[in-house]
N, C-alpha and C positions, 0 to 999 in steps of 0.2 A: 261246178263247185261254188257255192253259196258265197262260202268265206274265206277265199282263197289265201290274205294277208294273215290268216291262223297259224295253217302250215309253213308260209313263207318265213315267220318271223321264230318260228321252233325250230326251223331248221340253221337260221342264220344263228341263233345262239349256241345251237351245238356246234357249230363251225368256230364261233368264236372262242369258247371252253375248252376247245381243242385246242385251238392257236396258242388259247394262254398257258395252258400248261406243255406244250411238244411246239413249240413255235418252231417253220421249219419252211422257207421260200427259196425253191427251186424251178427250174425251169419246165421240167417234166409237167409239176402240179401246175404252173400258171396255164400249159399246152393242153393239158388234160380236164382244166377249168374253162379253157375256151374253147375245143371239141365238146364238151359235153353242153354247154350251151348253143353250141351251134345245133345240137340235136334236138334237146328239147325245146329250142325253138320249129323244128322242123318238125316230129312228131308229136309234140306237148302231149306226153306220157309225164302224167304229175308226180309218181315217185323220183325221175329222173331230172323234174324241174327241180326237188327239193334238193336230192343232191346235188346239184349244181350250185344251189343257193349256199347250201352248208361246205362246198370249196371255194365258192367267191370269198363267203366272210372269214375262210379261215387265210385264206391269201392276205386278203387287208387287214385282218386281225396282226398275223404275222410281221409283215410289213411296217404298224403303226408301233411295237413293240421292240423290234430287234433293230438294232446298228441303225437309231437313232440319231440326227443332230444332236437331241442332249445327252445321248449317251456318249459321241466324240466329245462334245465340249468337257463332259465330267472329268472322263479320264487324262485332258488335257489340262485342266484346273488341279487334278490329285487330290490328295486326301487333307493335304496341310494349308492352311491360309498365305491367298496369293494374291498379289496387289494387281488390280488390271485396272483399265480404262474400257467402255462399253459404250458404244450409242445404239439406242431403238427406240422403239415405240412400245408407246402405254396399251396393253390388250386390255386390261380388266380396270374396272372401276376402285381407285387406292382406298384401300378401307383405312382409317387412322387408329391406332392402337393407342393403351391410357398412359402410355409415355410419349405422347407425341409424334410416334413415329409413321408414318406412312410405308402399307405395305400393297405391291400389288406386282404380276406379271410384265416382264420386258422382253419383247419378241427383238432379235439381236438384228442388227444390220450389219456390226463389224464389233470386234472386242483386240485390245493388244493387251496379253498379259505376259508382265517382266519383259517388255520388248518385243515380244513375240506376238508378230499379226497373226489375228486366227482368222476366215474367213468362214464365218456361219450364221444360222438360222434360225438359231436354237433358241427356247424361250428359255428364262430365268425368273426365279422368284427373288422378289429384291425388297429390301427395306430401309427407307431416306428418310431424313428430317424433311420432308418438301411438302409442296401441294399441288400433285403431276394432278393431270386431267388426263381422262380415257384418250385416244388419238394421239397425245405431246409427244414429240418427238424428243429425247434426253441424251445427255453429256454425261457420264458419271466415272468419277475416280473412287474404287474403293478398295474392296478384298472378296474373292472367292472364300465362300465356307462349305463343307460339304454340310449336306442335312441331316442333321440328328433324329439319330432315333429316339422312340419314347424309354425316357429314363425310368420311369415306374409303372407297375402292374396298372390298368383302365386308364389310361394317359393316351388321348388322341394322337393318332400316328400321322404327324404332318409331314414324314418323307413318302408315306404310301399315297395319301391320296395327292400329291405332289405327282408321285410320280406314273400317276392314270392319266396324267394331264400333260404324260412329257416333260417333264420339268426335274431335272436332274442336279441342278445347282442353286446354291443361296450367294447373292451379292449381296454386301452391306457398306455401304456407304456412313460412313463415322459422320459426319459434320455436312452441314445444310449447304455449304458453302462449295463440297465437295460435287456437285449437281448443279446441272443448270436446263432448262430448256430450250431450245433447239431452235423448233417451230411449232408452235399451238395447234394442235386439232390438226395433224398432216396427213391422218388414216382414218380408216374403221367414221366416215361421217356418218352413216348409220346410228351404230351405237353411240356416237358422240351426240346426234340430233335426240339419241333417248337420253341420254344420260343429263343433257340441259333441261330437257321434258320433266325429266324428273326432278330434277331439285327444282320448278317453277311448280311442280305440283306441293313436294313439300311445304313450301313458304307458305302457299294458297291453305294446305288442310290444316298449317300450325297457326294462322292467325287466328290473334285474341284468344288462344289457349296456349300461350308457348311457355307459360309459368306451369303449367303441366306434362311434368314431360312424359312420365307413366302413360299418359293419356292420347298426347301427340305420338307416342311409339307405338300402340296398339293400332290408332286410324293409319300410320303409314305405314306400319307393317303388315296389315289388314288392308288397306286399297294399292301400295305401290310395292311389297313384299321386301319391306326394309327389317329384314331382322338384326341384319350387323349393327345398328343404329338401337335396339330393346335391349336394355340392361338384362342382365341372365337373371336376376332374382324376379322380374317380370315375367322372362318365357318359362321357368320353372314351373311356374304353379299350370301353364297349358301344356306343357310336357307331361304333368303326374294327371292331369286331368285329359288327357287324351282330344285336347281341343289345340295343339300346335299345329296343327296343319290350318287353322285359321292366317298364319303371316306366310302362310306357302303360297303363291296366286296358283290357281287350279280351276278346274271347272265351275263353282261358284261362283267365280270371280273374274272369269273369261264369258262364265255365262250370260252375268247381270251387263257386261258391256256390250256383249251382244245382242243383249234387249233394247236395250238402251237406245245402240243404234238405228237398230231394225224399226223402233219407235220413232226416232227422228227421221229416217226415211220413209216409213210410211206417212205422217205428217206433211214431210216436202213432197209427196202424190210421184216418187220414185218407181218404176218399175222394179219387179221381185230381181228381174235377171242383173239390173242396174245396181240397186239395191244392196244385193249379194257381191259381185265384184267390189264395188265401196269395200266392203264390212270385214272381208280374208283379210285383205294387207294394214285393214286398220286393226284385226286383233292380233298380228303380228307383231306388227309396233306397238300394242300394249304388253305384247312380252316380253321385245326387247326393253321399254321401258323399266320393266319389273327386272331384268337382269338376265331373261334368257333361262333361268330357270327349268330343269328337267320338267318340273309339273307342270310350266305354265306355257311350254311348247307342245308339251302332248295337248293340253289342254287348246292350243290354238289349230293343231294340226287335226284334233276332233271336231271341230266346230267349222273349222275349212270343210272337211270332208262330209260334215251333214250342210251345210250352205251349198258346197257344191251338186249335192243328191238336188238339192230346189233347183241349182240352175240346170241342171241336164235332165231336173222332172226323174228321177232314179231313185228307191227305196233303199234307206241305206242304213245298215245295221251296226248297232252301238260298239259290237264286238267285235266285227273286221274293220270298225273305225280306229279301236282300240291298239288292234294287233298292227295297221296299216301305221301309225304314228310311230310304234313301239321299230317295227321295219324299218322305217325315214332317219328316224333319231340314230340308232347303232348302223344304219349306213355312212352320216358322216360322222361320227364317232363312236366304234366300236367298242369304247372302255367305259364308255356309260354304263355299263351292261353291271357292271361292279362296284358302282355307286349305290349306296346306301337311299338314292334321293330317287333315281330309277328307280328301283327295286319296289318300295316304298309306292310311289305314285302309282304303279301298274298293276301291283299287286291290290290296292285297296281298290283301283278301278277296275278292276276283274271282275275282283270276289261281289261287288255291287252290281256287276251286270249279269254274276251267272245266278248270285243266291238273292237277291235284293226282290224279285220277282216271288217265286215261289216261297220266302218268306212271308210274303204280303199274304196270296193266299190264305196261308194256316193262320196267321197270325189275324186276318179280314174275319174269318169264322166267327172269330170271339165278339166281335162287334156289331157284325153283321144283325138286322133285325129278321122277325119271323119271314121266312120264306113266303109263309101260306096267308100270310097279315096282308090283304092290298094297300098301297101305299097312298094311295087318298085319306087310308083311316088313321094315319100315322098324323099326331100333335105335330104344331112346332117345336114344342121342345125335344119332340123321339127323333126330328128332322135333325136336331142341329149337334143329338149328341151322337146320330149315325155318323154326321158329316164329320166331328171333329175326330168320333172314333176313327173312320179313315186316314186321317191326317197322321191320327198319332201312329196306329198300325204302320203307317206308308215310314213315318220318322223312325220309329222304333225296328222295321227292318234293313232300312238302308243303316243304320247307327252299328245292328248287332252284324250285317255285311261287313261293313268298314274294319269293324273290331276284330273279327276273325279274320281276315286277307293281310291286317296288320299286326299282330298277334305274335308271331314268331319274330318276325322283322326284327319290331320294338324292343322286343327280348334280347335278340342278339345283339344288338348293339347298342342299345341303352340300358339295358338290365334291367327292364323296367316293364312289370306286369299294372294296367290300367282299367284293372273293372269295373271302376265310378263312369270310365269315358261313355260305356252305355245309357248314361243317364242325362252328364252332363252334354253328351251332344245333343239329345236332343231339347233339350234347354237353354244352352247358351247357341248352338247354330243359327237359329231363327230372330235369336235378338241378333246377333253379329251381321245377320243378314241384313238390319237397316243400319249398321254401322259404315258395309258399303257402301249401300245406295245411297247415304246422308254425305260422303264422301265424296261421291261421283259428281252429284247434285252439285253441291258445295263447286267444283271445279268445273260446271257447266255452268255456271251462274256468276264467277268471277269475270269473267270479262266483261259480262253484261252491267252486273251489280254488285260491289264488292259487300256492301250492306249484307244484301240478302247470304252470298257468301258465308259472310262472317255467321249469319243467324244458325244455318246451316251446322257447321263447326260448334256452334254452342248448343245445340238442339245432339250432336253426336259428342259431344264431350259428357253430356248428361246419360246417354246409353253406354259410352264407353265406361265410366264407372257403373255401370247397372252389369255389363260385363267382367271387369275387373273384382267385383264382389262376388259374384257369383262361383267365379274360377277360382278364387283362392276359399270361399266357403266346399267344394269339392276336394279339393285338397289335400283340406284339412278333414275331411271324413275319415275316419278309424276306416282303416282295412280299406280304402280307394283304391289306394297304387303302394305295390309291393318291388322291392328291389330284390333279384336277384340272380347271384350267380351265373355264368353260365356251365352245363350240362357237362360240358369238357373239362372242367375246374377239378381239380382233385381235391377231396372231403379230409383235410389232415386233423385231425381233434385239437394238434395244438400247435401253434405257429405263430413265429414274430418275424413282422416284414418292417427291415429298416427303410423308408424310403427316401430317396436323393433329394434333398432340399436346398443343394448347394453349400451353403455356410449354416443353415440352421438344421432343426430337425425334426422329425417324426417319426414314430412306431408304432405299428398295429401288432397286437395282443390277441390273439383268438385259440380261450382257453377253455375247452368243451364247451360249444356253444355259445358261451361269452366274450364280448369283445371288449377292447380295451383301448385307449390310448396314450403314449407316453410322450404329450411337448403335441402341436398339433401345426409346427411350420408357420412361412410365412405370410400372413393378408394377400401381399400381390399375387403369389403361386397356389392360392386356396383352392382355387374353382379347376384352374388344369389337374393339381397332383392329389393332394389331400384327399377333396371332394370326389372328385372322379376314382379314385383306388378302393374309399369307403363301398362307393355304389356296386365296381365292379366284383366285389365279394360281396355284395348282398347285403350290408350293413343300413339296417333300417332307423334302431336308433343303437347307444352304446351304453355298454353297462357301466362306465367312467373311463376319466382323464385324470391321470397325474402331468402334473406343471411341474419339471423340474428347472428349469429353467428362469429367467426374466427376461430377457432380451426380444426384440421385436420376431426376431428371426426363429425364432421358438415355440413363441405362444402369443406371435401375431395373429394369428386367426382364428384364436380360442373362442373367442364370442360369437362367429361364425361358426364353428364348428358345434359350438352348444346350442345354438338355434336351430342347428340344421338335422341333429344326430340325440336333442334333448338327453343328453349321460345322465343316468339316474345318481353317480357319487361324481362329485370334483374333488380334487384334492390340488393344494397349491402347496409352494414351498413357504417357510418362513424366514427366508431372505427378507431386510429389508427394503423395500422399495425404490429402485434408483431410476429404472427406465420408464418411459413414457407407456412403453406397452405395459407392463406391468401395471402401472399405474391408472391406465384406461381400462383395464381387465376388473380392475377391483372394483375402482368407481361407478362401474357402467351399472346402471339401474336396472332391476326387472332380472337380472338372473340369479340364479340359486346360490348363497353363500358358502362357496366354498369352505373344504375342511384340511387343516396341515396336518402334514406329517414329518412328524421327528425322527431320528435316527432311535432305530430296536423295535418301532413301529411294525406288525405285522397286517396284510391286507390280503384275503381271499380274494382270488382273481377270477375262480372256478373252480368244479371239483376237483380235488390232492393239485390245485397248484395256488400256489403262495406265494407274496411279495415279503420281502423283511429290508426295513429302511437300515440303512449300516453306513459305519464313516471308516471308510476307507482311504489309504494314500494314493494319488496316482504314481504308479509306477513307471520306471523309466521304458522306454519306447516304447510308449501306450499308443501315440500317434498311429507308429506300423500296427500295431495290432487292432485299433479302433480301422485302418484299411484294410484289412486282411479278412476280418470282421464282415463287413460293409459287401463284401466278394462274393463274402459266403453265402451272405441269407441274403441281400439286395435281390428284388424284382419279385420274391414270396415264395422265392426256390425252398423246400423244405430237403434240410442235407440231411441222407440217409447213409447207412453204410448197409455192405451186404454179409459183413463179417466184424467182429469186435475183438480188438486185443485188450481193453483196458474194461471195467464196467463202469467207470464215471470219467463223462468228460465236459470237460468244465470251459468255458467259451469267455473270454472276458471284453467288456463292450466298454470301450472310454470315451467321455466327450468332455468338450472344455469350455468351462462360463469365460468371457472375453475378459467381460467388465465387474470379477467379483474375485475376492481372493481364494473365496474357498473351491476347494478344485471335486470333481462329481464323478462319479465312476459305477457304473452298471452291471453288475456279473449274473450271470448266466448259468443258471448250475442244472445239468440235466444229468438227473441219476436214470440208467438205464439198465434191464436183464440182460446177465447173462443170457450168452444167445450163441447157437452154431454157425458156421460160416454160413452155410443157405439161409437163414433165417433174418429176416427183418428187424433193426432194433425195435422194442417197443416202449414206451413213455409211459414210466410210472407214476414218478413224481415230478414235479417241477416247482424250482422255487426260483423268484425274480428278487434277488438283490438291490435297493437301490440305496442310493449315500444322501442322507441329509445333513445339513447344517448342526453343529451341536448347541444343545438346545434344552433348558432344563422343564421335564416334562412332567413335573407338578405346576407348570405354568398352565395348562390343556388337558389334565387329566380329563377333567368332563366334558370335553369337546369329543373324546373319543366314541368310537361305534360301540355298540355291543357284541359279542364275538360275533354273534348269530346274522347278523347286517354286516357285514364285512369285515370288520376290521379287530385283532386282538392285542392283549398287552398282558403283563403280570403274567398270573398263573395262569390265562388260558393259551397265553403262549409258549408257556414251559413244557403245557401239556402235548400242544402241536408238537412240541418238537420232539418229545418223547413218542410220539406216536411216527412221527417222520427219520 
């Protein structure tokens, strides 16, 4: 068998798929997993090695899943906030969040919570005012929290991928003062020896550009694969342009170091076999530097395993190199398997090793010159456009490889379709490609000359914006990158999703095909809830926003949201201006001037559904029924019944201005057919009530729409109604 590491690694994932859904470690199976290896070790009959392989990893799979350390410590902590004391050590590199807080994993040595010694192992996700280093060992008084789930519909789920990682609890430590460390650097010197590597490489690629920071994010995130450090308005524009796997370290990027190397050892008149030993564990250590990364250990453990084909003189194939990494990795950890970031890497490096090849062929045809032409009679210039034809052919099908193997991936979990990435990769790849090398240089050259160094940095600070133009000009191409949906989503024609904003608020409107929004939340929480709920329904741009609100917590992130989602109507209220957000909204330069709306105001929303602005009193226990409310339709649930005793039923939605006296109130009037028990309601008409300010409305008479552009009044509203 050619590829032996093929079958091994399809069989360990069936093992493990199995685990995860029927996990189940007995003693018979561990007994019947090591008979059956003792056999195929003895007869090595290769159907009977794979089975064995696919009940090893469903043992370990099992194993790493069920009656866990963090599953004792969870159930030991409970569901309510509980004060403990904890000491351990720092596993993971503390990323700092833009409130100052430091977040990062605690592998436990001892915990006493309300008195009670606990003796465990267990990791914890914790978040300090401090500034712990990888390896510190920590003192911490704080509170158990359990880990919440995602509060709104495309909202990152940070109890799941928490808990592929073992990690079944949240510590939070209130006050800086509540923490201390221990001993500095008492574990993991490995990762500690990367993790100083790293920040000395930072310093090194950010001098004399650190007024850039745009700039300094793309070289680090591109040579040291610092993405938690690139602002998100940054990684966006190579997210929709299908060049984000430039800040991933991968092949690229493991590769050019192991040129690099291989160059400097051939130079110092190294033997090959010499040579290669050096160059494994030095591309290890550039992994761990990069953080250990899914792509950029596959990417080391493929590069091991063609350096090692040099040293044992052995031919060694890109595909069982592939499948052999893919083996390594889900053997010490088998929940990789279900990362987004596996997934991802192996798949794109598949689909480029099986289709990357026979693309070139068909796609070499095209370029290729006369068969029957000898090539002495061939110009320099027929020479140089066969040669670059090759080049682009060889770009253009590794590009449309990548894009198919990652194609559904992206889908499903970004919601995000990328058919510029065809073009822009191979456009921006090959400049990014001297963004690294200008990088490496640059940190090969510091200790020698910090000069040259520096020239280095300014010589890629001039490519990195020749990159940064080019990615946000893709874009912005009409029809690039399309958001949508996924497949499983149910298609309702009409539906309002209130979503959780804490103290402020937002609603999504989608009314035959039209979307809408009512308040668009807060700036802080824009990118988690807002942003991310729009995309996961599919929302490309919107067809308007009403602002009923002023308050930060409202329509703090309206200017965000108009840049991001361009609403063809705004509508604000005619509150006077008291809050600062309000008042940044209006001032702010460059966006479309808003239009008010008064109380009796009517607004098409989509076809047969209507807004009508109305001044209403809040009524007593609006509170409970503004929660009651909140119950119903919270997370994009559409309430159905399966039988009808009433034919209209009327839904009333209250919220309360903090700092304004006049009070706002939202109803909800959904007139429905008659309909049999078995039968479905169906949505005839719909009209959105909302309360404005009273307001004398020959003040704006001509500010108003035409009926036909949204919006009516007078007699074309009498008419509406008469027809509704």
């Amino acid at each position: 068998m050619r590829q032996p590491f093929v079958g091994l690694v399809l069989a360990a994932t069936i093992g493990i798929v199995v685990a995860d859904y029927f996990p189940a470690i007995t003693v018979s199976i561990f007994l019947i997993a090591i008979a059956g290896a003792l056999a195929a070790w003895r007869w090595r009959f290769a159907p009977l090695v794979f089975a064995v392989v696919a009940a090893t990893f469903f043992v370990l799979h099992s194993a790493r899943i069920t009656n866990t350390p963090a599953d004792a410590l969870a159930q030991i902590a409970g569901q309510q906030p509980r004060p403990a004391n904890l000491t351990g050590i720092v596993t993971t590199e503390p990323k700092i969040e833009a409130n100052g807080n430091a977040t990062f994993l605690l592998k436990l040595r001892g915990a006493k919570i309300e008195n009670q010694d606990v003796r465990t192992d267990a990791t914890v996700f914790v978040r300090w005012r401090g500034r712990p280093n990888i390896g510190d060992e920590l003192a911490l008084f704080g509170t158990f929290q359990p880990i919440e789930v995602p509060r709104n519909p495309g909202e990152f789920d940070m109890r799941a991928y928490l808990a592929r990682r073992d990690v079944k609890s949240l510590f939070i430590v209130r006050y800086p003062e509540n923490g201390r460390i221990l001993a500095p650097g008492s574990g993991f010197s490995m990762l500690r020896a990367a993790a100083h590597s790293r920040e000395w490489m930072q310093r090194i690629l950010s001098r004399d550009i650190e007024n850039s920071p745009d700039v300094v994010g793309l070289i680090c995130g591109t040579a040291l694969g610092l993405r938690h450090q690139t602002r998100d308005d940054i990684e966006e524009p190579f997210q929709q342009t299908g060049t984000l796997h430039l800040f991933a370290v991968a092949g690229l990027h493991v590769g050019i170091v192991a040129r690099l190397l291989w160059t400097v050892a051939m130079v110092l008149r190294l033997p090959r076999k010499t040579a290669t030993a050096l160059i494994i564990p030095l591309l290890f250590f550039y992994a761990a530097i990069t953080g250990l990364h899914t792509a950029s250990v596959r990417a080391a453990v493929m590069s091991a395993l063609l350096l090692g084909g040099i040293f044992f003189d052995r031919k060694v194939l890109a595909l069982n190199s592939l499948a052999a990494a893919a083996f390594l990795i889900l053997l010490f950890d088998s929940n990789q398997l279900f990362t987004s970031g596996f997934q991802l890497s192996f798949a794109v490096v598949g689909t480029i090793v099986l289709l990357a090849d026979p693309m070139f062929v068909r796609f070499g045809r095209v370029a290729a010159p006369d068969p029957f032409l000898p090539r002495a009679l061939l110009s320099r210039a027929q020479r140089f456009r066969i040669k670059a034809g090759r080049k682009l052919t060889r770009g253009a099908s590794v590009s449309l490889a990548a894009w198919i193997g990652s194609l559904p991936l992206i889908y499903w979990y970004f919601y995000l379709i990328t058919p510029v990435s065809l073009v822009a990769n191979l456009v921006v790849v090959p400049i990014a490609y001297f963004v690294l090398a200008l990088a490496m240089l640059s940190l090969i050259a510091a200790p020698i000359s910090s000069g040259l160094s520096i020239i280095f940095n300014n010589a890629n600070w001039l490519i990195s914006h020749v990159v940064l133009g080019l990615v946000h000009f893709f874009a912005l191409l009409p029809a690039g990158h399309l958001y949508l949906p996924r497949f499983t989503e149910s298609h309702t024609p009409i539906m309002i999703t209130v979503l959780d904003e804490g103290t402020g608020g937002a609603a999504h409107i989608r009314a035959n095909g039209y979307d809408w929004l009512i308040d668009c939340g807060g700036e802080r929480n824009y990118e988690r809830t807002l942003k991310s709920f729009l995309h996961s329904r599919g929302v490309n741009c919107l067809q308007g926003i009403l602002l009923t609100h002023g308050d930060a917590h409202h329509i703090g992130a309206a200017l965000e949201t108009i840049a991001d989602f361009a609403p063809r109507e705004t509508y604000d209220n005619p509150l006077e201006v008291r809050s600062s957000a309000q008042r940044r909204f209006r001032d702010a330069p460059g966006k479309p001037e808003p239009r008010l709306l008064l109380r009796g105001d009517w607004l098409l929303l989509g076809r047969d559904v209507h807004a009508e602005m109305k001044k209403l009193h809040r009524p007593r226990g609006a509170d409970q029924v503004e929660r009651a409310v909140a119950r119903q339709i919270e997370g994009g649930r559409r309430a159905e019944q399966s039988h009808c005793e009433q034919p209209r039923n009327q839904i009333i939605w209250a919220t309360r201005e903090e700092d304004q006296a006049e009070r706002q109130i939202e109803e909800t009037e959904h007139v429905v057919e008659q309909c049999r028990p078995d039968r479905q309601i169906g949505h005839l008409r719909h009209h959105l009530h909302l309360e404005s300010p009273r307001g004398d409305r020959s003040e704006r008479a001509g500010a108003l729409r035409e009926p036909h552009q949204g919006i009516t009044n007078g007699r074309d509203r009498h008419q509406t109604r008469q027809q509704a």
